[in-house]
VOGU-3710 file (C-alpha; in Angstrom, 3 decimals, decimal comma):
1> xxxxxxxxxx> -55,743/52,423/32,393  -55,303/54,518/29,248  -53,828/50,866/27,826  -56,764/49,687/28,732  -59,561/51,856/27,360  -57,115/51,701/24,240  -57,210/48,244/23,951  -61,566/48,012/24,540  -61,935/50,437/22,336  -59,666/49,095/18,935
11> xxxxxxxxxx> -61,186/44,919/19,982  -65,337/44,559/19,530  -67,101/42,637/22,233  -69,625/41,169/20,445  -67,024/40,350/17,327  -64,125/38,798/19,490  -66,236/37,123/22,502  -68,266/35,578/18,745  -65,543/33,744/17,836  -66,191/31,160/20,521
21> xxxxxxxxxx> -69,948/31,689/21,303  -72,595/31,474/18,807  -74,486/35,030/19,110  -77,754/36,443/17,600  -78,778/39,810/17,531  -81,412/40,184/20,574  -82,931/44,137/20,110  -80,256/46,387/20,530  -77,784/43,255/22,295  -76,640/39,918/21,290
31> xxxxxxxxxx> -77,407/36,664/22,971  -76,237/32,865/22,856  -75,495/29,849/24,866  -73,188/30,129/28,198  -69,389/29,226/26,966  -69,058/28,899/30,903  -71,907/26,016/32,072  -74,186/23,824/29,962  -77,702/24,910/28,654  -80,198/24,427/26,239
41> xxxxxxxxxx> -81,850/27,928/26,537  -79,700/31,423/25,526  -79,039/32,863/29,055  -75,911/34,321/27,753  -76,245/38,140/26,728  -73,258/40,969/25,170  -74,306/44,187/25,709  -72,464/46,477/23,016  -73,009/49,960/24,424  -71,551/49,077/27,619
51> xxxxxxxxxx> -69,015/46,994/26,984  -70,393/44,205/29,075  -71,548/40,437/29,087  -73,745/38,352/31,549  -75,064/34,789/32,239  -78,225/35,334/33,452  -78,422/31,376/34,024  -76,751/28,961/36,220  -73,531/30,112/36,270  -73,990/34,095/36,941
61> xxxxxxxxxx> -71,012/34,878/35,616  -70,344/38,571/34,421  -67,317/41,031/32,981  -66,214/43,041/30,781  -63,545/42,015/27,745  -60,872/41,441/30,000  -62,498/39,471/32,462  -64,271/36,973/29,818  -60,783/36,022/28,611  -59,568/35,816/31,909
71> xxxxxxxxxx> -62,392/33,504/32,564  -62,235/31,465/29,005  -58,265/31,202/29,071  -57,735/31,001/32,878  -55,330/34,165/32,920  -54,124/36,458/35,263  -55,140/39,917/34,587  -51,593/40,571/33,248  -52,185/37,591/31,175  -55,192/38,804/29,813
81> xxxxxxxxxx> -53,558/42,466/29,188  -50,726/40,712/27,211  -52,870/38,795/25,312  -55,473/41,377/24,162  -52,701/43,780/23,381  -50,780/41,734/21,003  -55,020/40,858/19,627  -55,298/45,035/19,317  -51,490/45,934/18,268  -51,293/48,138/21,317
91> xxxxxxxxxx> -47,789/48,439/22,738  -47,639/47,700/26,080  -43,825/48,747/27,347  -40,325/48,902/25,578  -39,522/46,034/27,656  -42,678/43,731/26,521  -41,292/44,800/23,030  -37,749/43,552/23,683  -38,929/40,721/25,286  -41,260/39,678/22,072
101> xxxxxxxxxx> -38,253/40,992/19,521  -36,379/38,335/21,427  -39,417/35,320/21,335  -39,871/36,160/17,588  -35,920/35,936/16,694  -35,231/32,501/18,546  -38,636/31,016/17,184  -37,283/32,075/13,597  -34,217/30,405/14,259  -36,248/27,191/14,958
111> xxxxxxxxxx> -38,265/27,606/12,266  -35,621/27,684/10,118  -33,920/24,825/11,631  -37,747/22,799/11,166  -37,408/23,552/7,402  -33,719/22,188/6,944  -34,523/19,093/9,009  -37,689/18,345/6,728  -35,510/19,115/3,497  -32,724/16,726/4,920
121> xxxxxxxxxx> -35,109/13,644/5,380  -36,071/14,360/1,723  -32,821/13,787/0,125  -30,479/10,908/-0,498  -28,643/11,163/3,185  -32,488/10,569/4,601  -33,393/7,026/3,486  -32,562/5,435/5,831  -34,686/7,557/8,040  -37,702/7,360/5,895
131> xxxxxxxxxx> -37,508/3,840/6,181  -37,553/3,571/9,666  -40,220/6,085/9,869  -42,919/4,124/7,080  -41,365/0,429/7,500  -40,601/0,388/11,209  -43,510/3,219/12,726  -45,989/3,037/10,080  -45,897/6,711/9,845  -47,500/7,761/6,436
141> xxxxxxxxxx> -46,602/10,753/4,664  -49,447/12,718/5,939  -48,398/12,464/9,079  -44,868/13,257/8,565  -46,165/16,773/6,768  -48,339/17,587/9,271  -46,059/16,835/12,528  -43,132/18,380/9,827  -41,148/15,629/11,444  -37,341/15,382/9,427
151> xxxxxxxxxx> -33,529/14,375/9,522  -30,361/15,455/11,113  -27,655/14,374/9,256  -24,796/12,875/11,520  -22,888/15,720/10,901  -21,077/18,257/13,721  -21,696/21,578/12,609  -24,213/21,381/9,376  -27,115/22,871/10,952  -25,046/25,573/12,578
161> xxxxxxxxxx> -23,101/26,620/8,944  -26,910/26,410/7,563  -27,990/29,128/9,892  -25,350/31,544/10,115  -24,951/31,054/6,549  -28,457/32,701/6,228  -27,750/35,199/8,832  -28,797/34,306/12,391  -26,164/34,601/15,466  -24,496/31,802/16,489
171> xxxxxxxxxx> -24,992/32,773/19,765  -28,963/33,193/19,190  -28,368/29,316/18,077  -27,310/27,886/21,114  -30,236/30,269/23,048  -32,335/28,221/21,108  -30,847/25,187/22,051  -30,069/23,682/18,923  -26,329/24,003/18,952  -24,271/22,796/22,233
181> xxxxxxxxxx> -21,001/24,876/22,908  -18,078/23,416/23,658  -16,093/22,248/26,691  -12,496/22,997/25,105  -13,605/26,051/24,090  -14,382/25,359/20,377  -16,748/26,576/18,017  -20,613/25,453/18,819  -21,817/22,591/17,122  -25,056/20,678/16,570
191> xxxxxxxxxx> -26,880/18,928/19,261  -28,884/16,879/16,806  -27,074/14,270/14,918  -27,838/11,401/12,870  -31,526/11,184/14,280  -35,086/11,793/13,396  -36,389/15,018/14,050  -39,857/15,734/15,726  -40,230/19,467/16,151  -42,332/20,566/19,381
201> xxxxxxxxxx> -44,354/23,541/18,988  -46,731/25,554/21,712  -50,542/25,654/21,854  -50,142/28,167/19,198  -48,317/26,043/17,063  -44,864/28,307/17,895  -41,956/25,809/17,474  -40,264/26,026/20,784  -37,771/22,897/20,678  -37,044/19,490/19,446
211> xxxxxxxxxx> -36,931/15,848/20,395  -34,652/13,679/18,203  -34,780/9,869/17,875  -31,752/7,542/17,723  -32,547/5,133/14,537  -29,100/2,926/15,695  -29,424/2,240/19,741  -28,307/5,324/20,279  -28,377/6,680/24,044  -30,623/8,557/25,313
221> xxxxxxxxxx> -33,112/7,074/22,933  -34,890/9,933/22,765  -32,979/13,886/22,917  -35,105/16,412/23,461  -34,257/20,350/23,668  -33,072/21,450/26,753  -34,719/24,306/28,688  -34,223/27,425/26,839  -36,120/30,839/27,059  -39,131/29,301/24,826
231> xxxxxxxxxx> -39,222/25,238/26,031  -40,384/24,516/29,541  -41,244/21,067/29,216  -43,469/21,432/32,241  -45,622/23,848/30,772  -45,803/22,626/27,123  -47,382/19,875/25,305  -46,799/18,122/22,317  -49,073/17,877/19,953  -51,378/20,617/21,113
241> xxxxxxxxxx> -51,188/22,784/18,635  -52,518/19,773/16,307  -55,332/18,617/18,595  -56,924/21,934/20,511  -60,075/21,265/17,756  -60,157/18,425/18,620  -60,194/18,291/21,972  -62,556/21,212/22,186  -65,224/18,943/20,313  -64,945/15,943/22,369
251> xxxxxxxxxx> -64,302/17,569/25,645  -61,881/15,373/26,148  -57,995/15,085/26,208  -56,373/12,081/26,010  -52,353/12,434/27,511  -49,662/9,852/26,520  -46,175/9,947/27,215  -44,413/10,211/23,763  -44,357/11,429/20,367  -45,097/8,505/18,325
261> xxxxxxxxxx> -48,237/7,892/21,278  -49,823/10,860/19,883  -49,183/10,232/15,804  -49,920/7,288/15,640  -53,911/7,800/17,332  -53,858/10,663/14,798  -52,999/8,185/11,826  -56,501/6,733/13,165  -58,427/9,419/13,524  -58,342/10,377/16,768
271> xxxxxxxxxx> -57,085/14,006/17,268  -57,478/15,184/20,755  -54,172/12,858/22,002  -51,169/15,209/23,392  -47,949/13,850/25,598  -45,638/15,068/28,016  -42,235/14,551/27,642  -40,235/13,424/30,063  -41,789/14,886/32,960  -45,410/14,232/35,318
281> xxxxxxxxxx> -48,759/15,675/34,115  -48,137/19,560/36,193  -50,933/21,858/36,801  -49,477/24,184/33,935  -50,332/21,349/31,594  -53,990/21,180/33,270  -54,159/25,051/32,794  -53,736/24,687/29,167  -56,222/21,463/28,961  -58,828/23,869/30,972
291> xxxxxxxxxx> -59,435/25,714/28,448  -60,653/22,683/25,545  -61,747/20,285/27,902  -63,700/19,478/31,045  -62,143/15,417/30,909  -58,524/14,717/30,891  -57,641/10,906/30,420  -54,158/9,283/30,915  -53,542/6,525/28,436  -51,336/3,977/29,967
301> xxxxxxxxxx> -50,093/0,204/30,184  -51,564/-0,511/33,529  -48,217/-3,166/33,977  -46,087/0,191/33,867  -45,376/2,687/35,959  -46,410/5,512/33,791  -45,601/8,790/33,886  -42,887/9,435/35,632  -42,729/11,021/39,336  -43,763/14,494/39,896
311> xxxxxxxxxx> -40,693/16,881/39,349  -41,831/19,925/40,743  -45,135/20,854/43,381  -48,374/20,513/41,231  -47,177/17,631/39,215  -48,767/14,505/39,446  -47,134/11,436/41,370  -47,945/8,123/39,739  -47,071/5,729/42,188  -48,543/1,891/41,438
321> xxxxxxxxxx> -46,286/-0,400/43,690  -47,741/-0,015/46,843  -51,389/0,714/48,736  -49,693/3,510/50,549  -47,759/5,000/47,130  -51,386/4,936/45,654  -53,140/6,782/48,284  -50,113/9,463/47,801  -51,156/9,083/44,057  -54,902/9,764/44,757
331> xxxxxxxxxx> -53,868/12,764/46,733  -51,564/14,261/44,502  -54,316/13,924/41,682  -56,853/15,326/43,585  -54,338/18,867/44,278  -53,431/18,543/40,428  -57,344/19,270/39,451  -58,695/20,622/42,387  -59,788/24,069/41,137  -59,513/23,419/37,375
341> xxxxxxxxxx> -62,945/21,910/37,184  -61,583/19,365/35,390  -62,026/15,438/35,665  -59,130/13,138/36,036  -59,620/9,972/34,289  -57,463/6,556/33,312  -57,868/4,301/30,675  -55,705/1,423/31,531  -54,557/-0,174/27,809  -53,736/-3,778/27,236
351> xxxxxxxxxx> -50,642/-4,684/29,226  -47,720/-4,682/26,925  -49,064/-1,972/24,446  -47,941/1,179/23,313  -51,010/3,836/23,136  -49,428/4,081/19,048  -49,937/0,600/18,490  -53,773/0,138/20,329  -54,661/2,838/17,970  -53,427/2,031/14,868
361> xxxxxxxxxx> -54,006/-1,798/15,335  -57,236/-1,994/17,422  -59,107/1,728/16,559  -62,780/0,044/17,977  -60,277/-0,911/20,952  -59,079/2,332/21,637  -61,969/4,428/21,158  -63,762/1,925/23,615  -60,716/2,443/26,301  -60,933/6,068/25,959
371> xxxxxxxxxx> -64,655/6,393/26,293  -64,411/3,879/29,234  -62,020/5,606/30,852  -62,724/5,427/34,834  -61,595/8,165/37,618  -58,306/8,227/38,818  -59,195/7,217/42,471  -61,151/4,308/40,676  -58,388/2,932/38,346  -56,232/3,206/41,651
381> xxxxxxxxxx> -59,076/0,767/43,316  -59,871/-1,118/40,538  -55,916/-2,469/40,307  -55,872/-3,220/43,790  -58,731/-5,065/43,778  -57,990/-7,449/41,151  -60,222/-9,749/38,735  -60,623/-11,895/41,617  -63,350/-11,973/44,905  -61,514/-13,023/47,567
391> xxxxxxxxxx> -62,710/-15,632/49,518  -65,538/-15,280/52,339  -63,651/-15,692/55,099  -63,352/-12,756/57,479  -60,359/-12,419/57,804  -59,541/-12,674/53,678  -61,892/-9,961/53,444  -60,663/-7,865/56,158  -56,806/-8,120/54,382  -58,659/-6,714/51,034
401> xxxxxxxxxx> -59,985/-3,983/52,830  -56,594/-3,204/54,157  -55,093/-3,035/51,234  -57,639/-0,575/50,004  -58,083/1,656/52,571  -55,453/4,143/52,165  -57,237/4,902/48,541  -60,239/4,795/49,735  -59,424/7,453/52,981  -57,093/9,578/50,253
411> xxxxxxxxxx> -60,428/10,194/48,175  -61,586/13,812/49,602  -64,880/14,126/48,481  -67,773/12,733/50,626  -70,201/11,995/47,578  -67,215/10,234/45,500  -66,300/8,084/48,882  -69,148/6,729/49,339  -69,651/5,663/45,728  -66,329/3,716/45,882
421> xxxxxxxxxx> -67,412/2,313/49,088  -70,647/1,109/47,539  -68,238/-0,780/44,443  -65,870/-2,161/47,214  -68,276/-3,908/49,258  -69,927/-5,088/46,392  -66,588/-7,162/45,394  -65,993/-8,067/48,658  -70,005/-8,987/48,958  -69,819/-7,300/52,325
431> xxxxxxxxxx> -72,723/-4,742/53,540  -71,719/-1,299/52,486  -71,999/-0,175/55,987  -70,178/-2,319/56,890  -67,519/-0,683/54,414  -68,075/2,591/55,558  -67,990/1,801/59,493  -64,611/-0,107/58,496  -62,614/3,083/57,039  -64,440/5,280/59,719
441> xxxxxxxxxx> -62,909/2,943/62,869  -59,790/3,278/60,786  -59,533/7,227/60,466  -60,207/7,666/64,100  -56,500/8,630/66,121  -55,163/6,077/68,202  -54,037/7,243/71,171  -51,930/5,968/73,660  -52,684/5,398/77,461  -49,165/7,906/77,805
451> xxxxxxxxxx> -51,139/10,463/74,868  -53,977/10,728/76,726  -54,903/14,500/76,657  -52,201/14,929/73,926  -53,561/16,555/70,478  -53,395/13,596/68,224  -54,845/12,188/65,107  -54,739/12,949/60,987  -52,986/16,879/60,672  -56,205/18,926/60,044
461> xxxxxxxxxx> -56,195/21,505/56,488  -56,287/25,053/59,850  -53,402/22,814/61,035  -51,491/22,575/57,307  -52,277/26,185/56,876  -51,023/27,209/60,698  -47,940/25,145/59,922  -46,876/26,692/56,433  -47,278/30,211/58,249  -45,460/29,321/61,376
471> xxxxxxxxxx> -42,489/28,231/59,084  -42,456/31,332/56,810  -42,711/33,981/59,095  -42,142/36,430/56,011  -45,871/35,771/55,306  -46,697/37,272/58,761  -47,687/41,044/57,402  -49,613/39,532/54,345  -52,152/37,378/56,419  -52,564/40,026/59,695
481> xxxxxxxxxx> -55,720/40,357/58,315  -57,313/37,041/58,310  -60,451/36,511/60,216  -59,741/34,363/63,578  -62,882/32,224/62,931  -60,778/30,621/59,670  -59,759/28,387/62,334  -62,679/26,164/63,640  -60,768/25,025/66,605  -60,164/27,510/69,432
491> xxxxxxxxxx> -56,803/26,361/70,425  -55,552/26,526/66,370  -57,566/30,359/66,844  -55,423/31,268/69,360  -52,229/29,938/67,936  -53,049/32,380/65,138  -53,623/35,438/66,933  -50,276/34,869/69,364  -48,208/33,974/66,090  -49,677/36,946/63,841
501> xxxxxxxxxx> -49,063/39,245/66,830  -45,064/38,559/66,506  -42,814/35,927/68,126  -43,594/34,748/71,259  -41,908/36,218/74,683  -39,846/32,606/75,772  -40,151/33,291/79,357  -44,182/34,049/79,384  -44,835/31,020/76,907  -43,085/28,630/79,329
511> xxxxxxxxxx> -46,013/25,357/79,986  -48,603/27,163/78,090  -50,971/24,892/75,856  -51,025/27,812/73,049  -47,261/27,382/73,203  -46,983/23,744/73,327  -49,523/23,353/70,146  -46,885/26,059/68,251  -44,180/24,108/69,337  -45,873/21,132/67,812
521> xxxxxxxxxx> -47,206/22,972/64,468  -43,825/24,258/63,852  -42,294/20,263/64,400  -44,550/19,259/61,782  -42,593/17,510/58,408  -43,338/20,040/55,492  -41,247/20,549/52,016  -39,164/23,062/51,564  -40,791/25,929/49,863  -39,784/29,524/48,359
531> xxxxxxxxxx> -41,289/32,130/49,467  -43,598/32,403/46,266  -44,197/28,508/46,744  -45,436/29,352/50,049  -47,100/31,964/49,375  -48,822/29,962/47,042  -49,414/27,050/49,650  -51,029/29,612/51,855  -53,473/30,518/49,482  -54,564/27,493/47,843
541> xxxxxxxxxx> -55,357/26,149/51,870  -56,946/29,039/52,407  -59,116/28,494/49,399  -59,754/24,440/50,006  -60,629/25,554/53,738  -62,815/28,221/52,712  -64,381/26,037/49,710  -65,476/23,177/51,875  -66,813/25,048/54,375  -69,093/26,878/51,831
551> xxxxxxxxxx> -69,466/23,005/50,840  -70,933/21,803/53,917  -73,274/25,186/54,203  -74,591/24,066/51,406  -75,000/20,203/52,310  -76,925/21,607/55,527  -79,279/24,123/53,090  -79,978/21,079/50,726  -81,076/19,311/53,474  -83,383/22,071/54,628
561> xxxxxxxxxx> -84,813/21,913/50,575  -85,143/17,979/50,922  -87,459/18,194/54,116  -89,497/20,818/52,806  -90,078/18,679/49,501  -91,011/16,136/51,637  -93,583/17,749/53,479  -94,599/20,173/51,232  -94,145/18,363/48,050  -91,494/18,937/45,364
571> xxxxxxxxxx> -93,662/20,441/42,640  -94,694/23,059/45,120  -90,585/23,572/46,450  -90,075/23,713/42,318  -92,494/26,297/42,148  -91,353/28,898/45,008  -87,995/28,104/44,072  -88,483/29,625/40,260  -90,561/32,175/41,601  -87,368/33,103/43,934
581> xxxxxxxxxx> -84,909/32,968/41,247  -87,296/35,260/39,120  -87,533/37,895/41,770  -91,117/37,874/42,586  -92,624/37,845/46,166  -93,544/34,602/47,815  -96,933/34,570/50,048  -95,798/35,432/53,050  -95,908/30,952/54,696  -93,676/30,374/51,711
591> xxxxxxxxxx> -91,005/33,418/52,530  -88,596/31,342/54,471  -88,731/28,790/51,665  -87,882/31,212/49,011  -85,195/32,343/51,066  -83,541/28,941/51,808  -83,939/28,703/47,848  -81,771/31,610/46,948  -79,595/30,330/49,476  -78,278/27,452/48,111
601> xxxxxxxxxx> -78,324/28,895/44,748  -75,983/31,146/45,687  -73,752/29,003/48,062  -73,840/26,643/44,943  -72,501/29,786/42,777  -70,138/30,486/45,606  -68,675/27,152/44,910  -68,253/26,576/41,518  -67,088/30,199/40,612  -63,499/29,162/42,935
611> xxxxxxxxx> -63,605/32,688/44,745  -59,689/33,533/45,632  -59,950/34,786/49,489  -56,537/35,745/49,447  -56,984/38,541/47,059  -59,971/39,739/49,641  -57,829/39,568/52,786  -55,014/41,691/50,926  -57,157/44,099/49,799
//
């Protein structure tokens, strides 16, 4: 705590939380527009003497220093402490200051290697290089100062005699991952030869790696760094450094897959593109889009299959080759932004083209795409429906449907369903009811003359979460304290409170329905998972159970507000409602009202703050 107060008292609130919210001086306090919803009146107030900040708007939100980074940068509080210390040059531990000795010394290294590269496309052995870059790319020099993109001469060990020439360890080299030691036990020698050089730097323009391109067919066409104590691939993105302005002023961030996808929209003008490399879209890339951007749009050839598979949980699965690959898609979109408050869009480009070459050779084209960009559950629709109606016949129509309906019952949001059901049965020129009856008939469990009485159906999210606990019985002493009525159903209730009590006695669970439905939770087909990654698991189905039950609460309050607008009036519902949310006291016929008022708004608050019950139950 003493690193704390240290760290509050060298940083000032109303200086640091002004360099991303527009404050005036209000009396003795500061004031401004929300950074954390959207307004058009100052609800947002810094109050210097105590160290505080509040929305007194929509959102509610409310902290101190810590907590408003935590908010704006969606940290941990750890993450928050490291990043405020290194803000107020307070020392956290000796370890955090071996740890960023260590970060400093490797990104020197690359650094240094950035500078040789660029010097090396420069001279005489880099013509044929800059030709391929201006004559074959299009790349101007602009571009190739500001990505600092250069040459490795096809030489073994240049780059390494460069370095340790000028001092750094050769060992520190290959940390770095720009020298590759050697099977017969030689000296280290260059990993990059005879290609151009793109250097890859972090959000905070930190060069953490490389990616080198073969100019002669060379194979892999593209090398990029391997992991090394700065480079995850799944956590960085290239380009970022480069395009966080803009992305923060369009709110939106356009993701490609490669290098030359993101310079050559730059070349045009458009600076919010960045690209993964070599791996899916993961939720650490969404973490660090969070914080620019509510809209995140993949720029693709729709006749491709994208990005590749997910390589790790969170990561998103583009699957295009099959109804039942896209509702997996949908799904695994859905648990890549659910939480994030962030918007998943696609902007399918013309089959055949490169996102480089619909920028530079069609700009009107592009921006178009990008500002038609469509939701992911949509694009998913949208290529299974075709350009074509089918034909009227029932049975035509019916096969259509089929091939949409895994999408369609993939897409978890009620509001969002029945939009897309409104757009299918307008191309199929069917009643939307009809639509809607359709995927409901389908989603009901078929059972069996033999099932009858048998627990069948679609695995419930109590059911998921029951499962995950069943097969990680390590978890058992974290989640003792979880209220039974998580579980809607009585027979998933009682599974809990026999499995949280310790394993079950064989000879007394012999024909018992708790027993049986155990049995049956523990058969389920889950992947394997750490004990972090289940840990993990647990909580984020504890949070979507949680979430859309606070969801439907307020569904059920909203209809309560409807029916009074329509026999009161809405003006007059608008009028108890503000004086509600401004504390005064409603006439006494108008009491309930007021009360059903502050209800939502604070279910609705509930919602969109993303409350973690996990921390609660631990507590």
């Amino acid at each position: 705590m003493d690193t704390v107060d240290e760290i509050k008292r060298k940083l000032d609130l109303p200086e640091y939380i002004g360099r991303s919210v527009v404050l005036q001086r209000s009396g003795r306090y500061f004031k401004g527009l929300c950074p954390f919803h959207q307004e058009k009146t100052p609800s947002f107030y810094v109050f210097p003497d105590r160290g505080t900040w509040r929305c007194f708007g929509t959102c509610g939100e409310g902290g101190d220093l810590f907590s408003f980074v935590q908010k704006r940068e969606n940290l941990d509080f750890r993450g928050a402490l490291k990043e405020l210390a290194a803000e107020a040059g307070v020392q956290l531990s000796a370890e955090d200051s071996k740890r960023r000795g260590r970060t400093e010394k490797l990104a020197a290294i690359l650094s240094a290697a950035v500078d040789f590269y660029q010097q090396q496309l420069k001279a005489p052995g880099g013509a044929a290089a800059r030709e391929y870059l201006a004559e074959k790319r299009g790349i101007t020099s602009e571009a190739i100062e500001a990505f600092r993109i250069g040459w490795s001469p096809d030489d073994w060990r240049e780059l390494r005699d460069h370095l340790v020439n000028r001092g750094y360890d050769e060992h520190d080299i290959v940390a770095a991952g720009l020298l590759v030691t050697s099977d017969a036990g030689g000296a280290p020698y260059d990993r990059f030869r005879g290609r151009v050089i793109i250097p890859i730097a972090d959000e905070h323009g930190l060069y953490v790696a490389m990616g080198g391109r073969g100019l002669h067919g060379e194979e892999p066409k593209y090398l990029n760094s391997p992991q090394t104590e700065l480079f995850d691939k799944g956590r960085t993105l290239f380009g970022l450094d480069l395009a966080a302005a803009g992305i923060r002023e369009t709110g939106t961030a356009v993701v490609v897959e490669g290098y030359m996808d993101v310079i050559g929209p730059w070349q045009a003008g458009f600076r919010n593109v960045v690209a993964t490399m070599g791996t899916s879209l993961t939720e650490h890339h969404v973490t660090l889009l969070k914080r620019l951007a509510r809209r995140v749009v993949l720029a693709m050839d729709p006749d491709a299959a994208g990005f590749a598979a997910a390589e790790r949980a969170g990561g998103l699965f583009l699957g295009l080759d099959s109804p039942e690959n896209m509702a997996r898609s949908a799904r695994s979109a859905d648990r890549l932004v659910s939480g994030f408050d962030v918007e998943l869009q696609v902007a399918p480009l013309a089959p055949g083209k490169d996102p480089d070459e619909v920028a530079r050779e069609n700009p009107a084209g592009w921006a178009a795409a990008i500002d038609g960009a469509v939701p992911y559950p949509e694009f998913l629709l949208k290529r299974l429906m075709g350009n074509e109606r089918p034909s009227s016949s029932v049975e035509a129509r019916k096969l259509v449907l089929g091939r949409l309906l895994p999408v369609l019952m993939a897409v978890q949001s009620p509001v969002d369903r029945a939009r897309y059901e409104e757009r299918v049965a307008r191309h199929l020129g069917v009643p939307e009811q009809a639509v809607h009856d359709w995927i409901a008939e389908s989603a009901r469990p078929r059972r069996s003359p033999r099932a009858q009485g048998e627990r069948g159906g679609p695995v419930a999210p109590e059911q998921l979460l029951l499962a995950l606990l069943i097969r990680h019985p390590q978890l058992r002493h974290e989640v003792r304290h979880f209220p039974p009525d998580l579980f809607t159903d009585a027979l998933d209730r009682e599974a809990f409170l026999r499995w949280s009590s310790g394993p079950p006695d064989a000879a007394e669970s012999a024909g018992d329905a708790v027993a049986a439905h155990l049995q049956r939770l523990e058969s389920l087909r889950l992947p394997p998972l750490t004990e972090d990654e289940a840990r993990r698991a647990v909580e984020a189905k504890v949070k979507d159970i949680l979430r859309e039950r606070r969801i439907l609460h307020q569904a059920a309050v909203t209809d309560e507000i409807s029916a009074a607008e329509r026999s009161l009036g809405a003006n007059r519902v608008a009028e108890v409602a503000v004086e509600a949310f401004r504390g005064e006291r409603p006439p006494a016929d108008a009491q309930e009202l007021a009360e059903t008022a502050i209800e939502e708004l604070e279910l609705g608050l509930s919602i969109h703050r993303h409350e973690e019950p996990w921390a609660s139950q631990r507590a």
